[in-house]
VOTOR-548171 format. One record per atom (N, C-alpha, C): chain; residue number from 0; z, x, y; residue in one letter. Coordinates in nm, 3 decimals, always signed. Atoms other than C-alpha are relative to their C-alpha. Layout:
% VOTOR-548171
   kette    nr         z         x         y   rest
       A   NUM         Z         X         Y      A
...
//
This chain:
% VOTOR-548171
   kette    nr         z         x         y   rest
       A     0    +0.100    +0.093    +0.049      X
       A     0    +0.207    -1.052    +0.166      X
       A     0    +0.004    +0.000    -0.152      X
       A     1    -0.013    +0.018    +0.174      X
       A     1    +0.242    -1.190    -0.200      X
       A     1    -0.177    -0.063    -0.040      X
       A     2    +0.139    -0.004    +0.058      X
       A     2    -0.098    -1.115    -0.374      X
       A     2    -0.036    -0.066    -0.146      X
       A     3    +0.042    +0.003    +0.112      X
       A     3    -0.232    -1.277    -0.666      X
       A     3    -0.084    +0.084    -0.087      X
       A     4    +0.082    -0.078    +0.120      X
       A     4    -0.336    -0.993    -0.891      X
       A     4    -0.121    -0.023    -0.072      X
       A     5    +0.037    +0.044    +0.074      X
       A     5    -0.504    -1.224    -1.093      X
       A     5    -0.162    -0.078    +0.055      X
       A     6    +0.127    +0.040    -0.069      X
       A     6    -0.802    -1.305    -0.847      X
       A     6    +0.000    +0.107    +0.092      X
       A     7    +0.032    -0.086    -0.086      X
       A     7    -1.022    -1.101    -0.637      X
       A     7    +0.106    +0.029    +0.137      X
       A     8    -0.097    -0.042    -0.151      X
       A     8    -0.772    -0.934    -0.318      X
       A     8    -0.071    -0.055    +0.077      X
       A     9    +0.073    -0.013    -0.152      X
       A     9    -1.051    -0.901    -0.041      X
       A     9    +0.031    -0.121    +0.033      X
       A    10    -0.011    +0.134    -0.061      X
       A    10    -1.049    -1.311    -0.001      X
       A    10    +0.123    -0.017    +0.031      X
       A    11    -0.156    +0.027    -0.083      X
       A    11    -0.694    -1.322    +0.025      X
       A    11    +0.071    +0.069    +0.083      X
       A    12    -0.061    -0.068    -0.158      X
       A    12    -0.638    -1.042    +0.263      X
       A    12    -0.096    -0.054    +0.112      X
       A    13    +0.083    +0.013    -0.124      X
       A    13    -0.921    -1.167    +0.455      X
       A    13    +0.050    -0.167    +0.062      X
       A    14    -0.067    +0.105    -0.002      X
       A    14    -0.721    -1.493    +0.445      X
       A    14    +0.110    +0.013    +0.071      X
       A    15    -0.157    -0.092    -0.061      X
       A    15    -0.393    -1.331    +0.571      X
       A    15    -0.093    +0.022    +0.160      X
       A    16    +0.061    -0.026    -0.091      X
       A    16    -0.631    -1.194    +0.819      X
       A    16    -0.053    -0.076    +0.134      X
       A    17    +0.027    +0.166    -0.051      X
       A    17    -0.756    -1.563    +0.938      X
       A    17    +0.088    -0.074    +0.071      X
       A    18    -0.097    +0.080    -0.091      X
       A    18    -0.409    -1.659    +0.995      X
       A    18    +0.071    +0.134    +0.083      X
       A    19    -0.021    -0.064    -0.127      X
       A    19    -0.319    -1.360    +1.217      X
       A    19    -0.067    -0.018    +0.105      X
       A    20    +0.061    +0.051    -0.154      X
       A    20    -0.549    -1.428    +1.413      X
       A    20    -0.048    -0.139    +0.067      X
       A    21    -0.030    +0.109    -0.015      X
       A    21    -0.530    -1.768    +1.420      X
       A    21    +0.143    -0.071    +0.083      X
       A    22    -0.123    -0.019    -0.101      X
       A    22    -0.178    -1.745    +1.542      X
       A    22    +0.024    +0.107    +0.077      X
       A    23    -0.021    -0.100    -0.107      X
       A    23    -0.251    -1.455    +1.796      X
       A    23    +0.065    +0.102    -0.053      X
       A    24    -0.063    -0.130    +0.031      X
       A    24    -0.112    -1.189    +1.635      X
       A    24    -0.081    +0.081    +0.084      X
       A    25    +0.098    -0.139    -0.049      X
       A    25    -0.413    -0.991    +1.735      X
       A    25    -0.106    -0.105    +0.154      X
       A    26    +0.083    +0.130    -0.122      X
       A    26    -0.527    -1.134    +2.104      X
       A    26    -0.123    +0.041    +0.047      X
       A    27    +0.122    -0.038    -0.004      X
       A    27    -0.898    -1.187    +2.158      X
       A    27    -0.051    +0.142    +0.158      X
       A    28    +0.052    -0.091    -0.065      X
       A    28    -1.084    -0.876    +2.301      X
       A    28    +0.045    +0.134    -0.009      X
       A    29    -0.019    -0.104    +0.060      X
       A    29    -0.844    -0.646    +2.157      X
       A    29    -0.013    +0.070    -0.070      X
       A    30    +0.023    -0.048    +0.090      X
       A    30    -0.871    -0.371    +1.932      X
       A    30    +0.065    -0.027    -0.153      X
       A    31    -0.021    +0.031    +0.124      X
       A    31    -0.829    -0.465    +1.579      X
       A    31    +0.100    +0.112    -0.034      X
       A    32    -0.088    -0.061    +0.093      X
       A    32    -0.566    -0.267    +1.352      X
       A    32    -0.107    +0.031    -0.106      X
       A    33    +0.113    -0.075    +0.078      X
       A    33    -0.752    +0.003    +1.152      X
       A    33    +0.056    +0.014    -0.156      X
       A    34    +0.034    +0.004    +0.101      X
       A    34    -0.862    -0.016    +0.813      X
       A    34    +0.116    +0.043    -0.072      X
       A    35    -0.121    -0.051    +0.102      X
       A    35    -0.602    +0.212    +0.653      X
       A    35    +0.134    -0.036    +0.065      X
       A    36    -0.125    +0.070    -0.019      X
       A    36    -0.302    +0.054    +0.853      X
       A    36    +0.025    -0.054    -0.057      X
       A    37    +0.017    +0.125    +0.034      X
       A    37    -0.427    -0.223    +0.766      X
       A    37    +0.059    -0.013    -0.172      X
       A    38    -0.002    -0.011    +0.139      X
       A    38    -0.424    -0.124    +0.367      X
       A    38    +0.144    +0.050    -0.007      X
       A    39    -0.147    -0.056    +0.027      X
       A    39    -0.058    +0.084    +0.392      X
       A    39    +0.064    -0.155    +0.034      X
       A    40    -0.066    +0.079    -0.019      X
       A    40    +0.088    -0.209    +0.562      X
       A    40    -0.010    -0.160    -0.131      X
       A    41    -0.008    +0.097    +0.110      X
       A    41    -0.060    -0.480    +0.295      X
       A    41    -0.029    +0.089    -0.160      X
       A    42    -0.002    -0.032    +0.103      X
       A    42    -0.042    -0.270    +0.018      X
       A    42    -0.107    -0.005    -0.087      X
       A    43    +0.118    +0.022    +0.053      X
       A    43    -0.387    -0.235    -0.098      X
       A    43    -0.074    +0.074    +0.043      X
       A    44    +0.111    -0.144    -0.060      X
       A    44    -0.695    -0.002    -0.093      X
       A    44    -0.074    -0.038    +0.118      X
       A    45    +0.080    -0.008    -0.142      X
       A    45    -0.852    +0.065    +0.261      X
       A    45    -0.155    -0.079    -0.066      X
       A    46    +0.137    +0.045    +0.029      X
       A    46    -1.200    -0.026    +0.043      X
       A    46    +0.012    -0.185    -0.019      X
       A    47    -0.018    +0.138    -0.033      X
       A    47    -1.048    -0.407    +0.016      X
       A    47    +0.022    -0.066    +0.092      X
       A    48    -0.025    +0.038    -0.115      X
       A    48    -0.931    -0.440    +0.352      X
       A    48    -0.151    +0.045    +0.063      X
       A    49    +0.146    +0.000    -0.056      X
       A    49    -1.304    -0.291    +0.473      X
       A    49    -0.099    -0.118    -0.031      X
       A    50    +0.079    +0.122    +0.045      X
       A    50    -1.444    -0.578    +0.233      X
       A    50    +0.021    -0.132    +0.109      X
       A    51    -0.016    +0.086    -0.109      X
       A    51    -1.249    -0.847    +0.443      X
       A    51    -0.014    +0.012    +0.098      X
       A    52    +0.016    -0.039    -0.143      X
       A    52    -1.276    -0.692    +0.788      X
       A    52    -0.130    -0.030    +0.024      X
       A    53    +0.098    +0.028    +0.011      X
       A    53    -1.659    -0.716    +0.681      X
       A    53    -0.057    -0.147    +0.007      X
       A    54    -0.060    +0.179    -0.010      X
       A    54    -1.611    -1.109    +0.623      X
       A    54    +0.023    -0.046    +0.125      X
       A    55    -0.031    +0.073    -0.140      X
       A    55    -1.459    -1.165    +0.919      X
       A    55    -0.100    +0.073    +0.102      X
       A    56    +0.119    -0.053    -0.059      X
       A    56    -1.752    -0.945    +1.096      X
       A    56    -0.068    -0.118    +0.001      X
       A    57    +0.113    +0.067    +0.064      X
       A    57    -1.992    -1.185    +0.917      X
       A    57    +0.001    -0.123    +0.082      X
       A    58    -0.058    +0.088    -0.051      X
       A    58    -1.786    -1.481    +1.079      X
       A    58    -0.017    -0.016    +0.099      X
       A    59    -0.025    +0.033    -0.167      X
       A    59    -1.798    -1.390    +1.398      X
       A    59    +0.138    +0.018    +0.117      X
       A    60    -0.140    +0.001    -0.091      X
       A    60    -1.430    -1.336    +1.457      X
       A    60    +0.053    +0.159    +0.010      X
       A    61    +0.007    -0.101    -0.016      X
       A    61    -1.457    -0.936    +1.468      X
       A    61    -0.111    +0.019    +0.056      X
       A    62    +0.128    -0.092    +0.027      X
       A    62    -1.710    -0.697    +1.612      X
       A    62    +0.090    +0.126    +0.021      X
       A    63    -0.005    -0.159    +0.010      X
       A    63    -1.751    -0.324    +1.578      X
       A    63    -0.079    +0.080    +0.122      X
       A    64    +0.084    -0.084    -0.070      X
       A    64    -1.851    -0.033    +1.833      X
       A    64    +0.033    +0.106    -0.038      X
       A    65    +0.020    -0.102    +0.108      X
       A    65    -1.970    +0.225    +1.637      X
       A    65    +0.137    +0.099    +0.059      X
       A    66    -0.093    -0.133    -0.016      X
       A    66    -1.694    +0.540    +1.720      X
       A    66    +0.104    -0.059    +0.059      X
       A    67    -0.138    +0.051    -0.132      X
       A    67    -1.425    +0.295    +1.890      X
       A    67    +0.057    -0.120    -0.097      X
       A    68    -0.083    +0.067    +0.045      X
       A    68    -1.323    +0.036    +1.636      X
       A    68    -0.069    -0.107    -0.035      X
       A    69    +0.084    +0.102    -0.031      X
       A    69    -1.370    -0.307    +1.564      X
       A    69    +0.116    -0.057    +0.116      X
       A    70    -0.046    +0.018    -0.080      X
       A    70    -1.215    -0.551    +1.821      X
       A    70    -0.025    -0.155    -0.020      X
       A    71    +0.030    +0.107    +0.003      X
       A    71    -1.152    -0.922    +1.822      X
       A    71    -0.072    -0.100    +0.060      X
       A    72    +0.078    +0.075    -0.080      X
       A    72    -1.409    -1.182    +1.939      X
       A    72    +0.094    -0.114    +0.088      X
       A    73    -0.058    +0.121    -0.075      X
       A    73    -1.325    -1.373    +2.194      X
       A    73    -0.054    -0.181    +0.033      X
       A    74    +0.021    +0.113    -0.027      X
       A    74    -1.335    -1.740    +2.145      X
       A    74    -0.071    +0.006    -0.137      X
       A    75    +0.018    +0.019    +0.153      X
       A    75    -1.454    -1.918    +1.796      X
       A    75    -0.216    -0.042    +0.037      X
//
């Protein structure tokens, strides 16, 4: 993922994020890919990828159960 430095990350990983799961990467009801994967694999701090994961919470297209993850909603 090619980041613009030059503007806030969180929106644009949470953007990246939008189109994974927009094109099924991650299929609804499954468990999400955790926080610090998430950050090793896009190259960025776990605390920016928690910002977007939070976003997409907000959205509707994640939830969380407390000690188990978050997990994708199923259906928009």
């Amino acid at each position: 993922m090619d980041l613009d430095r030059g503007k806030p990350v969180w929106p644009q990983v949470a953007e990246e994020l939008r189109r994974r799961l927009d094109a099924g990467q991650y299929p609804a009801g499954e468990r999400f890919p955790a926080v610090v994967d998430l950050a090793a694999e896009l190259d960025v701090a776990p605390s920016t990828v928690q910002k977007a994961v939070a976003a997409l919470r907000e959205e509707g297209r994640l939830y969380t159960i407390l000690g188990q993850g978050s997990f994708v909603s199923k259906g928009d």
